[in-house]
N, C-alpha and C positions, 0 to 999 in steps of 0.2 A: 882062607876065610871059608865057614863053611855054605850048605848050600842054603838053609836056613837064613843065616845074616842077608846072604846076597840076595834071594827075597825081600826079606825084611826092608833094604837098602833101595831095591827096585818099585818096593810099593809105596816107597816115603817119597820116592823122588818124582814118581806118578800121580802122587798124588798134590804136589805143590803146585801145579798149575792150578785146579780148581782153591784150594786157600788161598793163592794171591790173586786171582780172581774175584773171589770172594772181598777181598778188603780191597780191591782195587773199587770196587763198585760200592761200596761203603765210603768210603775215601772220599771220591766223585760225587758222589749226591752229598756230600757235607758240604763242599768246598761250592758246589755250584750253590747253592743254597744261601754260603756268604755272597755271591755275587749275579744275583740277578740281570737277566737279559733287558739288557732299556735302562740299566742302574746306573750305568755311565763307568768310567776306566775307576777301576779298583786302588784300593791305597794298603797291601795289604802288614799287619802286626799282630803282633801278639803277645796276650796274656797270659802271666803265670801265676798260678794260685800257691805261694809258696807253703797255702795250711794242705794242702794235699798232697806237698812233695814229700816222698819218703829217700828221697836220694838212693833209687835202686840202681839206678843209671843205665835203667833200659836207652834213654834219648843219647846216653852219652857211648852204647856200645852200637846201636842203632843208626847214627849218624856217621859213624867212622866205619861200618859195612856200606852203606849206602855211598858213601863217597869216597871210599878208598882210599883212605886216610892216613899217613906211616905211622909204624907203632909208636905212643905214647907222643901224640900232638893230636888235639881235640879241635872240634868249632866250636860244640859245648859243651859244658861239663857242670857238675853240681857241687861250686865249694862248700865247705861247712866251716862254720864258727864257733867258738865256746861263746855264748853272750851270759849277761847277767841281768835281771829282771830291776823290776825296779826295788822289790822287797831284799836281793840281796839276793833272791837263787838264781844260780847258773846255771844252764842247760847248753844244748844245743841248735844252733840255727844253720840255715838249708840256703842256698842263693843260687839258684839254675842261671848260668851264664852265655851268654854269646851275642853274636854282634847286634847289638841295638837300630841298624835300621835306619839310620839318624836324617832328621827334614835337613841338617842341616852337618853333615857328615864332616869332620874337621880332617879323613884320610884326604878328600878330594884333592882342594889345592896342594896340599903339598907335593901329588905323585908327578914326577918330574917329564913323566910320558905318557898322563893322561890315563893310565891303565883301572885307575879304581873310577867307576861312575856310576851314576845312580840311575834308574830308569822311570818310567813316569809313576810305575805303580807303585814307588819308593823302594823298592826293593836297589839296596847297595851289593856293586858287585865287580870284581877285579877281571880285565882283560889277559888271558896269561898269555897271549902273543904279544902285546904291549907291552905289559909287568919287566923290568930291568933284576929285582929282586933286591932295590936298595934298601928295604924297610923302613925308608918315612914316612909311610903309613901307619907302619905299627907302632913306631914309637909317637903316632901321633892319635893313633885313639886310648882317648881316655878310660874306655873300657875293657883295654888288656885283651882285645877280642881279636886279634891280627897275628899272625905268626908268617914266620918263611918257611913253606912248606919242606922238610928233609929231602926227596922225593922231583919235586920240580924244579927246586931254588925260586919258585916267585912265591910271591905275599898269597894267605888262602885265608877264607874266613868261612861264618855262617853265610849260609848264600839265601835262608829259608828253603831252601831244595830247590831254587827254582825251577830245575828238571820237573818236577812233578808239581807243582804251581802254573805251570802252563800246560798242561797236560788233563787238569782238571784233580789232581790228585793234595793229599795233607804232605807237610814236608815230615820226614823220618819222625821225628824224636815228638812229633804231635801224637800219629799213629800209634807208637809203641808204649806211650806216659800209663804204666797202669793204675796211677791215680788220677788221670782227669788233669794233671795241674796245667796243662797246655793247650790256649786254646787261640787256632790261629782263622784269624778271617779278615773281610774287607772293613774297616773304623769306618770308609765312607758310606758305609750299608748300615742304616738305623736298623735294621731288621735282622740285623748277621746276627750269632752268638756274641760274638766279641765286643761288638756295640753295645748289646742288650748286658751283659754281662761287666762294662765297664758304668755302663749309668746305674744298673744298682748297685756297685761297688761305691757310687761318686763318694768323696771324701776319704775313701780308705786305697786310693788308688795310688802309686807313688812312683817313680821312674829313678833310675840311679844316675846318681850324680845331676841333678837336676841344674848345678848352679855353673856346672859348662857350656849351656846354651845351645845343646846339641838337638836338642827337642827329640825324645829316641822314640820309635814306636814297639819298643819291646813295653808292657806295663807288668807290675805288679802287684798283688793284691796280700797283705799281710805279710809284706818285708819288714824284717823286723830295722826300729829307726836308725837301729846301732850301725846297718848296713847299706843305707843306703848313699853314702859317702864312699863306699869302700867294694874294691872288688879284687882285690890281691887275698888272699887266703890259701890252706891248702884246698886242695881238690880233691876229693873223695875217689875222682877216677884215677891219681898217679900214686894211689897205694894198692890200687889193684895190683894181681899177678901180671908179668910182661915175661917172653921168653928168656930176654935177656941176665933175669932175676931166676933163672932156674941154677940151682947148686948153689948160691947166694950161702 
């Protein structure tokens, strides 16, 4: 390498402390902001504007750095749909996926050792000293959002970063949306984003799978109807390049 690069290399890498700095403290003033002091214990969800999604899938390469994730198994990912309109033209639809959050989460009873539970701020989340790795979790949420991790053998999901939700910070795939379509904060904070941005959405706000009973705190805003029954499709992230597909 020459001495140039190696330069080059040493002043990129000097210089990431002050950039994640920089969005660290960005991050923090947003997040405390959904959750004021004296506001009472937080309930935190979030919004996806799916007219803003361009399925770059910054959230979906962003979340699998941040959590260290084996290759080609996601917590979220951006499927797409061919839909058809009502006039008869076809396009394409965008659906940001991952685990819903649920008031009333159907992995709970089933885990045989208590490993999935929910915490008071609603945030659902799996024990992995607990976890046995049977997957009657997964095959019992309705939103296809549970896998057995390659990696650990237990169950793993969207956790909302909690690592950085009690920290004061946005979870990954908030931070990196560079269209805005996600936006995470306290619903029990009339004053957060997410509140204020769910009552002027009211009537156009729509949750998947609504008639499971899960009550999810992920929302939506301009899912198209075709999709919200449905959360099986391809992924947009398993046609990406993977090493494995090298020589292919």
């Amino acid at each position: 390498m020459s001495n140039q690069a190696n330069l080059s290399r040493r002043f990129f890498l000097s210089a990431l402390p002050a950039v994640t700095a920089g969005l660290a403290a960005t991050a923090t003033a947003t997040t405390a902001a959904a959750a004021p002091a004296g506001q009472g214990s937080p309930h935190w969800g979030m919004l996806v504007d799916t007219r803003r999604c361009i399925a770059c899938q910054a959230c979906t390469i962003s979340c699998s750095m941040e959590n260290d994730l084996p290759i080609g198994q996601f917590r979220t990912t951006v499927a797409t749909y061919a839909v058809r309109s009502e006039t008869g033209q076809s396009g394409l639809a965008v659906l940001p996926r991952l685990c819903n959050h649920c008031e009333e989460p159907p992995c709970i009873p089933v885990c045989p050792v208590s490993a999935t539970y929910k915490r008071e701020d609603g945030i659902v989340l799996v024990d992995g000293d607990r976890c046995v790795g049977c997957a009657y979790c997964v095959q019992a949420c309705p939103y296809e959002a549970r896998f057995i991790n390659h990696h650990t053998g237990k169950a793993d999901k969207c956790t909302f970063c909690v690592h950085r939700v009690d920290v004061g910070l946005l979870p990954a795939c908030v931070e990196t949306c560079v269209g805005g379509a996600r936006i995470f904060g306290d619903v029990n904070d009339p004053n957060s984003e997410i509140s204020r941005r769910l009552k002027e959405a009211e009537g156009q706000v729509s949750v998947l799978k609504p008639e499971a009973g899960t009550k999810p705190h992920v929302f939506y805003i301009g899912l198209d109807k075709e999709l919200a029954g449905r959360v099986d499709g391809d992924s947009a992230a398993e046609m990406m390049w993977r090493p494995e597909m090298q020589g292919a």
